[in-house]
C-alpha positions as CSV (number, residue, x, y, z in Angstrom):
1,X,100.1,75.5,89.9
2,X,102.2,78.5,90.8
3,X,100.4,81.0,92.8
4,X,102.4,83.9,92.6
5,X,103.4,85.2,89.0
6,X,103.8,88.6,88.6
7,X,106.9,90.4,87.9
8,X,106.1,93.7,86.5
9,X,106.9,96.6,89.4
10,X,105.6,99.5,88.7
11,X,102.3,100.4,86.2
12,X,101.0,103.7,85.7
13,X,97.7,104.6,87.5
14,X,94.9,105.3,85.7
15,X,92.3,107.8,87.7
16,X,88.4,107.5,87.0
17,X,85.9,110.6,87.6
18,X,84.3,110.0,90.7
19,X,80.4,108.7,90.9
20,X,78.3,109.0,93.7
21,X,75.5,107.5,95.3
22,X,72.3,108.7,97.3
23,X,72.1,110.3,100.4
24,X,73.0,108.0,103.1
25,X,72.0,109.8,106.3
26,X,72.0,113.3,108.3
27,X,74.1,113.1,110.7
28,X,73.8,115.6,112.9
29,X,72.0,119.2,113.2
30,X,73.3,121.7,115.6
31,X,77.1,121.6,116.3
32,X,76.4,122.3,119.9
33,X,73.8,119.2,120.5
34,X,75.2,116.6,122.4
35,X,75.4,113.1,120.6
36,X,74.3,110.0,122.3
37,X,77.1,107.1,122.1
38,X,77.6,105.0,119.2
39,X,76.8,101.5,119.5
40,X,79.0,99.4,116.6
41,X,79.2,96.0,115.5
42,X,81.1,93.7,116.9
43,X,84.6,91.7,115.2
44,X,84.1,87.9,115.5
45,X,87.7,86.2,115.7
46,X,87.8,84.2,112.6
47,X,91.5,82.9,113.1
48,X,94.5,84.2,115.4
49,X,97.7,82.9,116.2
50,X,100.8,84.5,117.8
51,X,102.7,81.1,116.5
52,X,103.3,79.9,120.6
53,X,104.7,77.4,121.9
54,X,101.1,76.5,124.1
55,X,99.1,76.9,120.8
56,X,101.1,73.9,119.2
57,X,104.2,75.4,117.2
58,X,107.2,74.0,117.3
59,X,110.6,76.1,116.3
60,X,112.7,72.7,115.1
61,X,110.1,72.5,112.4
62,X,109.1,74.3,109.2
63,X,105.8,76.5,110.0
64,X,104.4,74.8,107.0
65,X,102.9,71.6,108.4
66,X,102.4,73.1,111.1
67,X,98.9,73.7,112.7
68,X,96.9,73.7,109.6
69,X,99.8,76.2,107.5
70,X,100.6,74.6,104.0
71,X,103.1,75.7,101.1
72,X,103.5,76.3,97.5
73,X,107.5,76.4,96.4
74,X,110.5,76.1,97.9
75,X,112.7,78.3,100.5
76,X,112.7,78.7,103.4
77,X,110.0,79.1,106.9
78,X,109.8,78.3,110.2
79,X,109.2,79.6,113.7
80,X,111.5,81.7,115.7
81,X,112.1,83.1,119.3
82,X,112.6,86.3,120.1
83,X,113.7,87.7,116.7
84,X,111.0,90.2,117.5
85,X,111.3,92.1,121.0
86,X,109.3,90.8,123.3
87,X,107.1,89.0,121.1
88,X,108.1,85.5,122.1
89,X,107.7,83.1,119.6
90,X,107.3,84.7,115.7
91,X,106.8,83.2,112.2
92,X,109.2,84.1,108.8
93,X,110.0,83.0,105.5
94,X,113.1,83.5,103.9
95,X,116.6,83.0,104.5
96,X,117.1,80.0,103.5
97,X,117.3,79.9,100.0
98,X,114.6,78.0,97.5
99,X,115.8,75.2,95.5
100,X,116.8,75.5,92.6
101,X,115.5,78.3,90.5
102,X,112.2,78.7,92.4
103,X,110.8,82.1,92.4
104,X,108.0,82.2,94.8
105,X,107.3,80.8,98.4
106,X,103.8,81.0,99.7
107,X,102.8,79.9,102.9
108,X,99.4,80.3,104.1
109,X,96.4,78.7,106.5
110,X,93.0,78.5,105.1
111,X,90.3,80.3,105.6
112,X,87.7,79.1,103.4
113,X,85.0,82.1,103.7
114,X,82.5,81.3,100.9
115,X,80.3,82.6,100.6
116,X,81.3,85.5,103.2
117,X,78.5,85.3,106.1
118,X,76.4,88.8,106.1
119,X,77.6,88.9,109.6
120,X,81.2,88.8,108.6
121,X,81.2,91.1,104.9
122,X,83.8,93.3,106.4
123,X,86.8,91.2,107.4
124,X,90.5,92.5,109.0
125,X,93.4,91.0,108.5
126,X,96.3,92.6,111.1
127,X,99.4,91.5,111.5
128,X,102.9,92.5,113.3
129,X,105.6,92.2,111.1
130,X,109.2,93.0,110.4
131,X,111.8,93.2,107.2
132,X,115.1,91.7,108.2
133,X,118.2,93.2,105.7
134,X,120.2,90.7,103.8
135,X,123.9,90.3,104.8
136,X,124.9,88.7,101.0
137,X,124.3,91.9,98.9
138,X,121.0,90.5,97.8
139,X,117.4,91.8,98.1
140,X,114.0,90.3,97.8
141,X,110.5,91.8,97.7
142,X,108.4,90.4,100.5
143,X,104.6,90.2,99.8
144,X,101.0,89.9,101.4
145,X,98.8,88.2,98.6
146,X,95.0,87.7,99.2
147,X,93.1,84.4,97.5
148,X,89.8,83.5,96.9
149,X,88.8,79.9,97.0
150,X,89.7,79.2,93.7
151,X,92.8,80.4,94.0
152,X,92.4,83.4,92.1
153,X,95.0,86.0,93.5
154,X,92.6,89.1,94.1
155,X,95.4,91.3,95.6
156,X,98.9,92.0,96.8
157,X,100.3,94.7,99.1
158,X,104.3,94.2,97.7
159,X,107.4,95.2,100.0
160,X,110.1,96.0,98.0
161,X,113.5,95.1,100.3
162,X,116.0,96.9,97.4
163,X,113.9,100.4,97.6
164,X,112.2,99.6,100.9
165,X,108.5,100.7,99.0
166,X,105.4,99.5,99.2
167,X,103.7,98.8,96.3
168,X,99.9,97.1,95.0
169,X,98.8,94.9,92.5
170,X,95.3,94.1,91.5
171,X,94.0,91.5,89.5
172,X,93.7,93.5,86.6
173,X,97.0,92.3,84.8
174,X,98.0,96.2,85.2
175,X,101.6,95.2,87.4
176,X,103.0,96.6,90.6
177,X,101.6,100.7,91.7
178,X,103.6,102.0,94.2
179,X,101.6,103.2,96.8
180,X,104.3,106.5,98.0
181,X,104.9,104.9,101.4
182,X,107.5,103.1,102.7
183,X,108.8,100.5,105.4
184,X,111.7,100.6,107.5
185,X,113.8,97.7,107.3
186,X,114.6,95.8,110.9
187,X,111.5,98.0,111.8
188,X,108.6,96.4,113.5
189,X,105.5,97.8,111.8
190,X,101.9,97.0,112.1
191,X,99.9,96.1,109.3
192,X,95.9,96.6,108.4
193,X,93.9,95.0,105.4
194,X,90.1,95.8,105.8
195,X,88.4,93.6,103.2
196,X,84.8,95.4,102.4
197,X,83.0,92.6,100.2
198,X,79.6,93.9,99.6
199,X,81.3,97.0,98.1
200,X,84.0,95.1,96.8
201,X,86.6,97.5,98.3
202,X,89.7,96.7,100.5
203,X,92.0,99.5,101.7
204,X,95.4,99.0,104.2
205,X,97.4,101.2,106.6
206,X,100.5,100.8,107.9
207,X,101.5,102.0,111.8
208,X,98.2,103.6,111.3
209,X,98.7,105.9,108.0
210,X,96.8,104.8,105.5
211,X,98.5,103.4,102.3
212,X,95.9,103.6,100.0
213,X,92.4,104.7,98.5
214,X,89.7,102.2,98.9
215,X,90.2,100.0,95.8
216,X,88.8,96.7,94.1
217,X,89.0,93.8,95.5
218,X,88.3,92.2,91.8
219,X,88.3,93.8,88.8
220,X,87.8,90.3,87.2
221,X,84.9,89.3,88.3
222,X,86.7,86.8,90.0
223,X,84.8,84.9,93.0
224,X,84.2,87.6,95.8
225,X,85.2,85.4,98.7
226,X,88.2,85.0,101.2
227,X,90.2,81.6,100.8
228,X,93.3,82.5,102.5
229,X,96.2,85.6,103.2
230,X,99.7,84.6,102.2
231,X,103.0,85.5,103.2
232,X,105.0,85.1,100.1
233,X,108.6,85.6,99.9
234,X,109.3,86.8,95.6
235,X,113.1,86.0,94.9
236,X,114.3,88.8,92.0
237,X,116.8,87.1,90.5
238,X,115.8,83.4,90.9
239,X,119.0,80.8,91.6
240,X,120.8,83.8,93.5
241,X,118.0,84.8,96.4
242,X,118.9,87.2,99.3
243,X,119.2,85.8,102.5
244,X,116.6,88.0,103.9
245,X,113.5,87.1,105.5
246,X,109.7,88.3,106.5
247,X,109.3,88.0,111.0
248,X,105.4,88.1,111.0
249,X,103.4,87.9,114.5
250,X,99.8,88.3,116.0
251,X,98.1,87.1,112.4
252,X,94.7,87.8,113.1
253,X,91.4,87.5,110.9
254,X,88.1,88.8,111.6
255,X,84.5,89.7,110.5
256,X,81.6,92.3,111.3
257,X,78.8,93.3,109.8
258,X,78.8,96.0,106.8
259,X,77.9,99.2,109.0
260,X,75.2,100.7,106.5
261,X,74.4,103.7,108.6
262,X,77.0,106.2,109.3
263,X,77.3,107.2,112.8
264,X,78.6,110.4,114.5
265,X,80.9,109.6,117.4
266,X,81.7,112.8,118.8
267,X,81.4,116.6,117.9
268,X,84.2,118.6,119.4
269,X,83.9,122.3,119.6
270,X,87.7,123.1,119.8
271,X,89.0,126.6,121.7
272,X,89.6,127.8,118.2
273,X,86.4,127.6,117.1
274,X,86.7,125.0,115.0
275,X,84.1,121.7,115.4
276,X,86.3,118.7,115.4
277,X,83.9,115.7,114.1
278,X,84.4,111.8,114.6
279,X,82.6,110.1,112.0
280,X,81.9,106.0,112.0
281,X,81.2,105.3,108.0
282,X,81.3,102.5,105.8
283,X,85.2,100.8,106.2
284,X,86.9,100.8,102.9
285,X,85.1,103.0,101.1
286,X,85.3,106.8,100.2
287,X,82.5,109.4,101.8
288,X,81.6,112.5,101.0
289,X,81.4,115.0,104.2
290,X,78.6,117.7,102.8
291,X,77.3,121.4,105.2
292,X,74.7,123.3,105.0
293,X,72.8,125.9,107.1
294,X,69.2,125.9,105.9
295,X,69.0,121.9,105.1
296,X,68.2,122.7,101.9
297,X,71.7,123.8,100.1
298,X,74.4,122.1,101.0
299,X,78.3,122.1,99.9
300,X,81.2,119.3,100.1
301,X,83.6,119.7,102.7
302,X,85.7,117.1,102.1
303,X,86.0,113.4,100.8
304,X,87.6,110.9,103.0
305,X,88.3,107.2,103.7
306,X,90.1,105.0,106.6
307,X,90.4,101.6,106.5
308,X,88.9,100.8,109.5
309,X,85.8,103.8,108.5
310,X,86.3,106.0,111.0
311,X,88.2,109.5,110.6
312,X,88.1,113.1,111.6
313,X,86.7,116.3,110.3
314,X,87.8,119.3,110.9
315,X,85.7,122.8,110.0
316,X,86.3,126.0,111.1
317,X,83.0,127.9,109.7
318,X,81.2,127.1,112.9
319,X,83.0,129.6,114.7
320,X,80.7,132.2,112.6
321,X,78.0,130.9,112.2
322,X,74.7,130.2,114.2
323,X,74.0,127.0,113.2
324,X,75.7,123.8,110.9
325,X,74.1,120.6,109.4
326,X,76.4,118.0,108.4
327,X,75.5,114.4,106.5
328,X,77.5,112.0,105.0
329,X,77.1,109.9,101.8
330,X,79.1,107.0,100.6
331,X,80.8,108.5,97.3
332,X,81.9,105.6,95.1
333,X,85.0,106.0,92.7
């Protein structure tokens, strides 16, 4: 079974009319009340490695094998020292070319979430990792694909080594988007998946900035669960691969609960006049940031998303007027 088959690039994206759902909570009245501290669920550690010597890995050896980490294809993967600063030991795959006229290497561990605990519906995959150039003229794409148990490919965050963009595929058949960002080759960069099941959402970020809006996790109706996060190395023109490679580091899973109440974290009144909000919502999903100044009419501010569900919001209207409501509503696409 080959895990990774898609070739196509770039697709057009399609945008749908927003729908909305009801009223999730007021959440706040006066901009000049004082807001008790948030308390927020807490991650569980579902798997972490930084691929060390003391946790077991071995750099004569191929990471697959290794520690639980298995393989599908050829190429290859291993463990390394200091290829990224100060890192110590670091993971890759790449460099050494596949066998024959393979076109796809996945590593990966297994997870095995399924069904996804209640107290884990919101998992976070982070991970350090790093694009080293090729020095034969040849370029690969470099990719992040997410399973469920049945090996259905749900997602894929694509790095593209010739144009150095970052691009998404969902299970949908619909090819490669690209997402308008891109990476920095021999840059270290810092990479975010937030995986919201109950919504069927996921959403990533990239040194922080996020890389896309919240989007299916299926579209398929494929099983909603998590059966592993592969590092896949996709070879363009297959017999003549680049000798570049994927660094990865700190590969870290974990679970909370699905936050179901929005929280305010701070109100801000700013010397401008302007009332800076932190807002705690739902990760991985878009929410709709509504005023008013009677509790009866209100008006849309904004709609906004973060991985992670928390962001900023900025209004300057308080600056003339008495009073300001605020609530926030989770605003499905």
């Amino acid at each position: 079974m080959v895990r990774e088959q898609l070739r196509a690039r770039t697709a057009e994206v399609t945008h749908h009319a927003p729908r909305t759902t009801p009223l999730s909570l007021l959440l706040t009245a006066l901009f000049l009340h004082t807001f008790a501290a948030v308390s927020l669920p807490a991650a569980t550690l579902i798997y972490r490695t930084g691929f060390e010597g003391h946790e077991g890995y071995n750099t004569n050896l191929s990471l697959s094998g290794q520690n639980g980490w298995i393989h599908e294809g050829t190429g290859g993967n291993g463990v390394v020292v200091e290829f990224i600063p100060g890192a110590g030991q670091s993971a890759y795959i790449g460099f050494g070319a596949p066998t024959g006229v393979d076109e796809f290497l996945n590593v990966w561990r297994p997870v095995n979430l399924a069904p996804v605990p209640t107290n884990l519906s919101v998992i976070t995959f982070s991970v350090t990792m790093l694009i080293a150039d090729s020095s034969n003229g040849r370029r690969d794409d470099f990719r992040w694909s997410f399973y469920n148990t049945n090996a259905n490919r749900l997602f894929t965050l694509d790095f593209d080594n010739v144009t150095e963009g970052i691009n998404y595929a969902l299970d949908d058949g619909g090819g490669f988007v690209a997402t308008g960002f891109q990476f920095t080759r021999g840059a270290v960069h810092e990479l975010t998946v937030v995986l919201n099941f109950p919504r069927n959402r996921w959403q990533a970020a990239l040194d922080g900035v996020t890389l896309t809006a919240p989007l299916p996790i299926t579209t398929t109706n494929a099983a909603l669960n998590l059966g592993d996060i592969d590092a896949v190395w996709a070879v363009r023109t297959p017999g003549s691969a680049g000798d570049n490679y994927l660094l990865f580091d700190d590969y870290q899973i974990t679970g909370e609960p699905r936050l179901t109440v929005p929280s305010l974290l701070s109100a801000t009144r700013q010397p401008d006049g302007f009332l800076r909000l932190q807002v705690q919502a739902e990760p991985a999903t878009r929410n709709a940031i509504e005023v008013s100044t009677n509790l009866t009419q209100w008006a849309a501010v904004l709609t906004n998303s973060a991985p992670a569900g928390r962001f900023d919001v900025l209004d300057g209207s308080p600056a003339t007027l008495p009073r300001r409501f605020y609530r926030v509503r989770v605003a499905e696409p």
